[in-house]
C-alpha positions as CSV (number, residue, x, y, z in Angstrom):
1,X,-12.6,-4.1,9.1
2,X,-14.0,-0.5,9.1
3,X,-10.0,0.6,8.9
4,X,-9.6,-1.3,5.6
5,X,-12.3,-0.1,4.5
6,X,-11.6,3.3,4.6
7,X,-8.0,2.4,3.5
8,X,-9.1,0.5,0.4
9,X,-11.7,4.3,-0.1
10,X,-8.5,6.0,-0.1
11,X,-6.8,4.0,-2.3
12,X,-9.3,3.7,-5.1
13,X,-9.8,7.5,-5.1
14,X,-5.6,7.9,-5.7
15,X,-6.1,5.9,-8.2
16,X,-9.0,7.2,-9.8
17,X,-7.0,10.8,-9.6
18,X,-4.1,9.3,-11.0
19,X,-1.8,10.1,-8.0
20,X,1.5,9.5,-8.3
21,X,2.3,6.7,-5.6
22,X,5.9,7.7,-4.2
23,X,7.8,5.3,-2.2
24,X,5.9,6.1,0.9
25,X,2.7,6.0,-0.1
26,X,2.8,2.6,-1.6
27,X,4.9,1.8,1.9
28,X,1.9,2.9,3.3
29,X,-0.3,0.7,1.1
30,X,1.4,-2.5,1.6
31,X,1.7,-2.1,5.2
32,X,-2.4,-1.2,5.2
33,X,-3.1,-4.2,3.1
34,X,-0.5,-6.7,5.2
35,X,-1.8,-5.8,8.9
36,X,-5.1,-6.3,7.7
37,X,-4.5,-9.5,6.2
38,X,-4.5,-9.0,2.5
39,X,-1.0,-10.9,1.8
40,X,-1.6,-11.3,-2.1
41,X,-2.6,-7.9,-2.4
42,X,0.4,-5.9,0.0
43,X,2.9,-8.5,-2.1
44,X,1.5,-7.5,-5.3
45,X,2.2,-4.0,-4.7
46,X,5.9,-4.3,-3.3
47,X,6.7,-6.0,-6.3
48,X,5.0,-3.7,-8.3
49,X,7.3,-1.0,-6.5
50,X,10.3,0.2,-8.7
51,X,12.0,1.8,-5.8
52,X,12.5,-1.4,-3.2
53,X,14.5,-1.1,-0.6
54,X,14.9,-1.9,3.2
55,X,12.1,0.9,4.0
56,X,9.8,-0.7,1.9
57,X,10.7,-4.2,3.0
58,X,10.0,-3.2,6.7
59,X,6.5,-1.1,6.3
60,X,5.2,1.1,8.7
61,X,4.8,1.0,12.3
């Protein structure tokens, strides 16, 4: 859990910055969210992506 954790720090302060999430930074997040078990969350960002593709579709390893 302590890896979520730091993942779900990480994403609140991009979005508190207004980051622009590129293509592999939401890959990143739905990957982060999916291995750590949050399905409903990691789907509702790959929907959310404009830019879907077969990278996205796969994640990260």
């Amino acid at each position: 859990m302590g890896e979520l954790e730091k993942g779900i720090q990480v994403h609140d302060r991009i979005k508190r910055n207004r980051i622009q999430i590129d293509s592999f930074l939401r890959t990143a997040l739905v990957d982060l969210y999916a291995k750590s078990g949050r399905i409903e969350t990691a789907l509702g960002k790959f929907e959310a992506s404009p830019d879907k593709n077969l990278f996205t579709m796969g994640g990260t390893n």
